[in-house]
C-alpha positions as CSV (number, residue, x, y, z in Angstrom):
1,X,256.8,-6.3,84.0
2,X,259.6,-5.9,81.3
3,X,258.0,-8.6,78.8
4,X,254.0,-7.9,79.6
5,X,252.6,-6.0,76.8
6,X,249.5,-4.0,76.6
7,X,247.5,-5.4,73.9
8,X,243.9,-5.0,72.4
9,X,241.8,-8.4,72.3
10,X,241.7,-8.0,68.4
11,X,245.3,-8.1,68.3
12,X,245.6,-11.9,70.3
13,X,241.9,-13.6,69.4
14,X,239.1,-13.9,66.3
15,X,236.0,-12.9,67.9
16,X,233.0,-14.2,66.7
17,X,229.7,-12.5,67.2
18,X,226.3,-14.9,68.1
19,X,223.5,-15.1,65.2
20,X,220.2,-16.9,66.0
21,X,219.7,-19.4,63.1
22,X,215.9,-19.5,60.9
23,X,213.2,-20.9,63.4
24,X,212.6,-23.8,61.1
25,X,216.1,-25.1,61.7
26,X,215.8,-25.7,65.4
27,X,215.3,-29.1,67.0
28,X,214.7,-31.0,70.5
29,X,215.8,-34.3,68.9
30,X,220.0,-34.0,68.8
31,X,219.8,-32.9,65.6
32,X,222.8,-31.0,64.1
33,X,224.7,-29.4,66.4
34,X,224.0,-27.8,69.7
35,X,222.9,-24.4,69.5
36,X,223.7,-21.7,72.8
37,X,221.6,-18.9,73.1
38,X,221.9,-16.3,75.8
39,X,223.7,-16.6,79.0
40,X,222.1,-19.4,80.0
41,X,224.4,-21.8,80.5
42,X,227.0,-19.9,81.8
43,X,227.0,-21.3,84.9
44,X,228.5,-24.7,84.7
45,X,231.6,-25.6,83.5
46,X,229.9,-27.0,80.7
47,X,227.4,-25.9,78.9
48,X,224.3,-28.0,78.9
49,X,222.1,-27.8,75.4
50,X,218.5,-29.1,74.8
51,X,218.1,-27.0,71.5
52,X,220.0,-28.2,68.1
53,X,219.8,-27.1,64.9
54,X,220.7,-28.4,61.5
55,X,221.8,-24.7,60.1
56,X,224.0,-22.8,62.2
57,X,224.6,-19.2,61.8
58,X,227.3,-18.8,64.0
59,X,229.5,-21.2,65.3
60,X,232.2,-22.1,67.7
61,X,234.9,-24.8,67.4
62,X,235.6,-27.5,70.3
63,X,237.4,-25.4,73.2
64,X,237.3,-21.7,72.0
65,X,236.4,-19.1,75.0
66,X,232.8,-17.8,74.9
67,X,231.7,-14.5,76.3
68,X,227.9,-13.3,77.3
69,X,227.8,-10.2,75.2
70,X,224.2,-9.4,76.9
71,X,223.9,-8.8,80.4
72,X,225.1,-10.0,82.3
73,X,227.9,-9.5,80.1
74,X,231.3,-10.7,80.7
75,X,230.3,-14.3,82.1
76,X,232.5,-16.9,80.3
77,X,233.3,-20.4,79.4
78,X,234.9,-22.8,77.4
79,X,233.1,-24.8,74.5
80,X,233.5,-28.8,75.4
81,X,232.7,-29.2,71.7
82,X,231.1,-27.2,68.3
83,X,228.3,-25.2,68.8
84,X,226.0,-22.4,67.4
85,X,226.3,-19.5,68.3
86,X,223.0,-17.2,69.4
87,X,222.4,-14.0,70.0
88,X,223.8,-12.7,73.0
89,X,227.1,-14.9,73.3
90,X,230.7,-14.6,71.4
91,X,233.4,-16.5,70.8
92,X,237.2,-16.0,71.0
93,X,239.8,-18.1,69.8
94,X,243.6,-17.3,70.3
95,X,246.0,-16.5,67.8
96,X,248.7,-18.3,69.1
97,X,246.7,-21.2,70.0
98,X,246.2,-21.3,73.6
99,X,243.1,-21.0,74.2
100,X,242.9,-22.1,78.2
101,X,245.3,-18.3,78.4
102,X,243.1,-16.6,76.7
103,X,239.9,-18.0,79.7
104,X,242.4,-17.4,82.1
105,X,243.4,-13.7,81.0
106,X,239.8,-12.5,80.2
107,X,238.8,-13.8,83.2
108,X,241.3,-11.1,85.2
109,X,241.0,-8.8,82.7
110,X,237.1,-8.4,81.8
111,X,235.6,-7.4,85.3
112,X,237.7,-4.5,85.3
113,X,237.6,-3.4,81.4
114,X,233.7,-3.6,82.4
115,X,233.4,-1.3,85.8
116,X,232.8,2.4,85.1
117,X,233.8,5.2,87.3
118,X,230.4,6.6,87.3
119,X,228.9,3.3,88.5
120,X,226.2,2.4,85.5
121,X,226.6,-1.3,84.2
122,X,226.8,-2.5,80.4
123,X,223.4,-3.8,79.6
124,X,225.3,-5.2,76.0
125,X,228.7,-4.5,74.2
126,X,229.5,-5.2,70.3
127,X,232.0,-6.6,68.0
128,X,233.9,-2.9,68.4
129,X,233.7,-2.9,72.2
130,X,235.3,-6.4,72.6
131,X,238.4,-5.6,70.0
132,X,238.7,-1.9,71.5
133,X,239.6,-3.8,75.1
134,X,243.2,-3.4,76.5
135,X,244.8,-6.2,78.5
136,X,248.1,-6.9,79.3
137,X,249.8,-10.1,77.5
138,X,252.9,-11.9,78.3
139,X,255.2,-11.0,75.5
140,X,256.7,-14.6,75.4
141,X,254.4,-17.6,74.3
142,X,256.3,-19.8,77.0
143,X,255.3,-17.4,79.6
144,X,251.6,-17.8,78.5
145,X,251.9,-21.7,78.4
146,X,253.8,-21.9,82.3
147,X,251.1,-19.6,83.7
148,X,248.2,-22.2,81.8
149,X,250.0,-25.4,83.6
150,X,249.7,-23.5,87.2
151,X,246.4,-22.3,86.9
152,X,244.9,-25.9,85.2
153,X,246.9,-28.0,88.1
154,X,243.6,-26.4,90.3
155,X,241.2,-27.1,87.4
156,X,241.8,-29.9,86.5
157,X,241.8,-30.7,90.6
158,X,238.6,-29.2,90.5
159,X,236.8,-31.4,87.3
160,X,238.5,-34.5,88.8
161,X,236.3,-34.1,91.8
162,X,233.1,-33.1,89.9
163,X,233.7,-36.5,87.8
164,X,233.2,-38.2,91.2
165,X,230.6,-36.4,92.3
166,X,228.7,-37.0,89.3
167,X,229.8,-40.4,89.7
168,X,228.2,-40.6,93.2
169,X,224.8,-38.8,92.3
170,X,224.7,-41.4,89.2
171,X,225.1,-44.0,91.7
172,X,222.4,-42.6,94.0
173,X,219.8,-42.3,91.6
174,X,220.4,-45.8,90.1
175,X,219.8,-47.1,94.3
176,X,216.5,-44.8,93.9
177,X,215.7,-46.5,90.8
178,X,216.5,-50.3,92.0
179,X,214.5,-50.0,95.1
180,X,211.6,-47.4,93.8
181,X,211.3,-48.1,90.2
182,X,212.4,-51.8,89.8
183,X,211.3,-53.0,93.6
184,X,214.5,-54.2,94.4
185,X,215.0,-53.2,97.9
186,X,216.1,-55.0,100.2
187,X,214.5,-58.4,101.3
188,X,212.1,-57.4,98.3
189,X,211.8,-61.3,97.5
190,X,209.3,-61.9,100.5
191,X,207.1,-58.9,100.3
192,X,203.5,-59.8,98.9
193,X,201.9,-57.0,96.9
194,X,198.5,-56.0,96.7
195,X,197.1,-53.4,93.2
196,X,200.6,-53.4,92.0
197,X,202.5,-52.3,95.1
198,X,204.2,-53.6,97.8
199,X,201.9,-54.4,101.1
200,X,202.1,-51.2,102.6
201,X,203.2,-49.0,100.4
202,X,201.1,-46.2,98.9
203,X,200.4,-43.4,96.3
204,X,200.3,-39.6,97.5
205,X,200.3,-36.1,96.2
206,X,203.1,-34.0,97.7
207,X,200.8,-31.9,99.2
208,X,200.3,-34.5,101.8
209,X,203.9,-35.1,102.7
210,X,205.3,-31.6,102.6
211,X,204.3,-28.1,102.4
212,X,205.0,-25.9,99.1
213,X,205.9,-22.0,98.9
214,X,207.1,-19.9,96.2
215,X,210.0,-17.5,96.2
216,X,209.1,-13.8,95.6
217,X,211.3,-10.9,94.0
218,X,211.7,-7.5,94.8
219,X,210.3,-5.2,91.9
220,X,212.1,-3.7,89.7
221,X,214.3,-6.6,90.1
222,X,217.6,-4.4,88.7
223,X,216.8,-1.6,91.3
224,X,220.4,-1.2,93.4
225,X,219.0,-0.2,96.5
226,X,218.2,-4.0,97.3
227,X,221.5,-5.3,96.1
228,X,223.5,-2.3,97.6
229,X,226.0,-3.6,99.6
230,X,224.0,-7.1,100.5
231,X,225.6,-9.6,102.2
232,X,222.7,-12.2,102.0
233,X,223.1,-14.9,99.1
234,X,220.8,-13.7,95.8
235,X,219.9,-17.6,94.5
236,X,219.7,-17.9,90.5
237,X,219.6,-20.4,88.2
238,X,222.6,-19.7,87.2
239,X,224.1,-20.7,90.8
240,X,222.2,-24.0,90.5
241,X,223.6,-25.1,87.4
242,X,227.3,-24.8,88.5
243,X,226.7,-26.6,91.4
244,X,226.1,-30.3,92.3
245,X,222.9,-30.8,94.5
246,X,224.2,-28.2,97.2
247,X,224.4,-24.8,96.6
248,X,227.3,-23.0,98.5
249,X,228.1,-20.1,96.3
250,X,226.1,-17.0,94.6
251,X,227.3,-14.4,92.2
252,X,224.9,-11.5,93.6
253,X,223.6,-10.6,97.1
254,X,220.5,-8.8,98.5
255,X,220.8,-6.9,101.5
256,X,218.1,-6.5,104.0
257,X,215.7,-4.1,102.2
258,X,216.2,-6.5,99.2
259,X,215.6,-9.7,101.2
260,X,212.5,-8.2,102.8
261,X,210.9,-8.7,99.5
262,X,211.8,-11.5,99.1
263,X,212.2,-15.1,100.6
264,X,214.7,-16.0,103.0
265,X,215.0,-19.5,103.5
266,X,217.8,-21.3,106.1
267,X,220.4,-23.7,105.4
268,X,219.6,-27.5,104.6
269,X,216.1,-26.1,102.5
270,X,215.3,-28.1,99.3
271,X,214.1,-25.4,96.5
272,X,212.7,-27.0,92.6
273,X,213.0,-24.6,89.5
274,X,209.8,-23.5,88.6
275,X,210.7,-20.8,85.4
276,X,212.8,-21.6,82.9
277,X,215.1,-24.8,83.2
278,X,212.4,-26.5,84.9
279,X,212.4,-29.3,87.5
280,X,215.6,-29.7,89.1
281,X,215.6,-29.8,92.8
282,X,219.0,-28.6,94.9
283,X,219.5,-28.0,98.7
284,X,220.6,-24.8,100.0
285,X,223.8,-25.0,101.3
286,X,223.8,-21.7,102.5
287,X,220.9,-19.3,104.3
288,X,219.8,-17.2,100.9
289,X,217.0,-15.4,99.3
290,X,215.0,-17.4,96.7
291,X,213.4,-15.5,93.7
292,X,209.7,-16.1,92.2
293,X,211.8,-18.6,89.9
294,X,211.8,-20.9,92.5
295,X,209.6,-23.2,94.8
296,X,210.8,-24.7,98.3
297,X,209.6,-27.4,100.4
298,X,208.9,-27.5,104.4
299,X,208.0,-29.3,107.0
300,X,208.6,-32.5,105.2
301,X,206.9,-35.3,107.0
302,X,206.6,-39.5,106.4
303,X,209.8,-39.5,104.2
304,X,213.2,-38.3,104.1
305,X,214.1,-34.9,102.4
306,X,216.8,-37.3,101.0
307,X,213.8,-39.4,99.6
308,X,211.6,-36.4,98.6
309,X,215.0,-34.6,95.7
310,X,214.6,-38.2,94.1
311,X,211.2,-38.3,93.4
312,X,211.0,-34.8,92.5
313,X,214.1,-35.6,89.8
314,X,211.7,-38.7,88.7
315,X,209.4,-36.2,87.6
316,X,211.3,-33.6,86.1
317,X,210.7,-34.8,82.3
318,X,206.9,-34.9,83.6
319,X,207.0,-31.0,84.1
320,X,208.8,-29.8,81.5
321,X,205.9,-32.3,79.3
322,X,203.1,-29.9,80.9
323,X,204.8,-26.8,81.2
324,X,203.1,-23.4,80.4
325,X,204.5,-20.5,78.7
326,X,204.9,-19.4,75.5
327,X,208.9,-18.0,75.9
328,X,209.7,-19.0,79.2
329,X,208.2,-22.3,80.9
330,X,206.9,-22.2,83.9
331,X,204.9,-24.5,86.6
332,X,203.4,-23.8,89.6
333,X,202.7,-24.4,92.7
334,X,199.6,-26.5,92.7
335,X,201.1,-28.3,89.8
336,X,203.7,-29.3,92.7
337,X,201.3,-30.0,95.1
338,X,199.0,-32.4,92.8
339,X,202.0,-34.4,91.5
340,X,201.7,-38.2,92.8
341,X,204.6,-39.8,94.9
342,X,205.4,-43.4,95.6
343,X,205.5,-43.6,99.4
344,X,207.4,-46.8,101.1
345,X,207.4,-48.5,104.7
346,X,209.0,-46.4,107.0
347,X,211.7,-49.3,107.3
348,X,212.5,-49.0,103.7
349,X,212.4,-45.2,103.9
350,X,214.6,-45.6,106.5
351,X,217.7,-48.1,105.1
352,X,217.5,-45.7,101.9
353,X,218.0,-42.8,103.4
354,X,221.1,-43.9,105.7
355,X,222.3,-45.3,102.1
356,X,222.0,-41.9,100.8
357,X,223.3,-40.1,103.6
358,X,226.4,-41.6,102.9
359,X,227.0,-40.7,99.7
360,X,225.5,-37.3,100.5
361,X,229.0,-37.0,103.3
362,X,231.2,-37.6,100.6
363,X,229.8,-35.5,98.0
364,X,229.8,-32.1,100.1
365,X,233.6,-32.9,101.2
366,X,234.4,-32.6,97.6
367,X,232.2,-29.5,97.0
368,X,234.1,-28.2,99.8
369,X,237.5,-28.9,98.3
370,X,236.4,-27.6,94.7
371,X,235.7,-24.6,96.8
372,X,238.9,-24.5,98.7
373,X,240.8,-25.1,95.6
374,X,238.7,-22.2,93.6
375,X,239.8,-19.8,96.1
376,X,243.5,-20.5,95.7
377,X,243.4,-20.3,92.2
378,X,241.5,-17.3,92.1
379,X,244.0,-15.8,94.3
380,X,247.0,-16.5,92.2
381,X,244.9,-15.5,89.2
382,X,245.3,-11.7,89.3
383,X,249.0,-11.9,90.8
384,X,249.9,-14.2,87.6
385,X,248.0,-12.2,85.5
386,X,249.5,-8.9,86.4
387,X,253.0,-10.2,86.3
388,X,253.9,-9.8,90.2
389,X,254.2,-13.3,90.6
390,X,257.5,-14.9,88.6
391,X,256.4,-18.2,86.8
């Protein structure tokens, strides 16, 4: 521990704190630069952005570290590129230029800095609290760099998969587009149609193929009694968005009183987000409690569940065209059951989902090695971090 150093964070970053540019500088179009507001997009890798604007307040430069400053605070990420900063997120860029450190060291450091003895949780910190922290920094810039190239061998392991998987899912949804969208499926060339459609084929609202429910919260939703010790996994948005199509991982649990309330659903489910980031589906890789945020599907019947996620995706940009809400958009569940779905010929349902089954195989042995590989990293993380381990 001879050349770790206790430092404060303004001593080794430049914080910047989140403004919300003027209203009338926003824009859905790709106008300006992306523009992050809250912690919504904390939960990928990558922040996704469908607000610009063309007069940032704030901003953050191509890889800096951000930080929700709003709870939940202490949830961070890296910027892929420049981006404005709103209220409720900072940024921190490294003196010495490493910037991949700096993730890495907040991201031992921050949990701790943010748990109290008495038990009550930040609901927000400011500019002071950030540069007030204490965390203990290699002395030697060499050190910093060695312990970046051990911990970013399992990243970059990790986003080398999630380019294939996203490589995969492109390639399944341009097979659902060829046979669905296009009509080319195969021996296609033979088929006579009748009112636009293949002989046999047919138009239905969800409602007839599956059955729709809504997830259901317990209120006050911050009340720890149902999160107290809980073992059973909380689903957000949040978990979504950092995973691909299956969701294996949560960041909060309910326990029973909590899940009581709400709405337990088993393994293998497939859930749509109804509030918010509207209209992507995802299968629950795990048994977990769904919020009022979401809606799930059951007893699926005449297709494939695998045939169902791609039809719902089809429709996504219809959703979030007829959306409701003033601040947060929302559909529900009669909007679900009403939509109208292409169904095939139970031979072409059939070929299309083996097709997808496939890929399906090879996408969750990934996920399960991104997971694999998260956990070794994480475990090095602290023993790197606290200078135990010799690098």
């Amino acid at each position: 521990m001879s050349e770790w150093i206790e430092k404060r964070i303004r001593d080794i970053a430049v914080i910047t704190m989140g403004q919300s540019p003027k209203s009338e500088y926003y824009n859905s179009e790709g106008e300006g630069i992306p523009f992050l507001q809250g912690n919504r997009t904390f939960g990928a890798k990558y922040p996704i952005f469908d607000t610009y604007t063309t007069s940032p307040a704030k901003v953050a430069d191509a890889n800096d570290v951000i930080m929700s400053v709003r709870a939940p605070v202490g949830d961070l990420n890296i910027t892929p590129l420049k981006m404005s900063l709103g209220r409720g997120v900072c940024s921190l860029k490294a003196k010495n230029g490493n910037n991949q450190f700096l993730y890495y060291l907040l991201s031992s450091s921050i949990p701790l800095i943010l748990s109290r003895s008495n038990g009550t949780v930040y609901d927000s910190i400011n500019r002071t609290d950030i540069e007030k922290m204490r965390v203990l920094v290699p002395e030697k810039d060499e050190t910093q760099s060695r312990i970046t190239e051990i911990l970013s061998v399992y990243d970059d392991a990790i986003e080398n998969n999630n380019r294939r998987i996203a490589l995969l899912e492109q390639a399944a949804q341009e097979l659902y587009k060829e046979w669905f969208m296009r009509f080319r499926f195969p021996e296609h060339e033979s088929i006579k149609y009748e009112h636009g459609l293949p002989i046999g084929w047919e138009q239905q609202t969800i409602s007839m193929v599956a059955n729709i429910g809504r997830g259901s919260s317990p209120r006050p939703i911050m009340d720890p009694r149902y999160f107290k010790n809980g073992s059973i996994p909380w689903i957000k948005i949040a978990d979504a968005t950092k995973s691909q199509k299956y969701i294996y991982e949560t960041k909060e649990f309910v326990n029973e009183f909590g899940a009581s309330f709400s709405r337990k659903l088993p393994i293998g489910t497939m859930i749509i987000a109804a509030s918010g980031t509207l209209g992507f589906p995802m299968f629950l890789g795990v048994e977990g409690c769904i919020h009022d945020g979401w809606m799930y599907f059951s007893k699926i019947r005449r297709i494939s569940k695998e045939y169902l996620y791609f039809a719902l995706l089809s429709l996504r940009q219809y959703y979030n065209s007829i959306s409701y809400g003033a601040a947060i958009q929302n559909i529900n569940t009669d909007i679900i059951r009403k939509s109208m779905i292409l169904i095939p010929t139970e031979k072409v349902m059939n070929k299309f989902t083996i097709n997808i089954s496939i890929i399906d195989e090879e996408m969750i042995n990934l996920q399960k090695q991104n997971k694999n590989l998260s956990m070794q990293r994480d475990m090095l993380l602290p023993r790197l971090m606290n200078g135990k381990l010799e690098v």
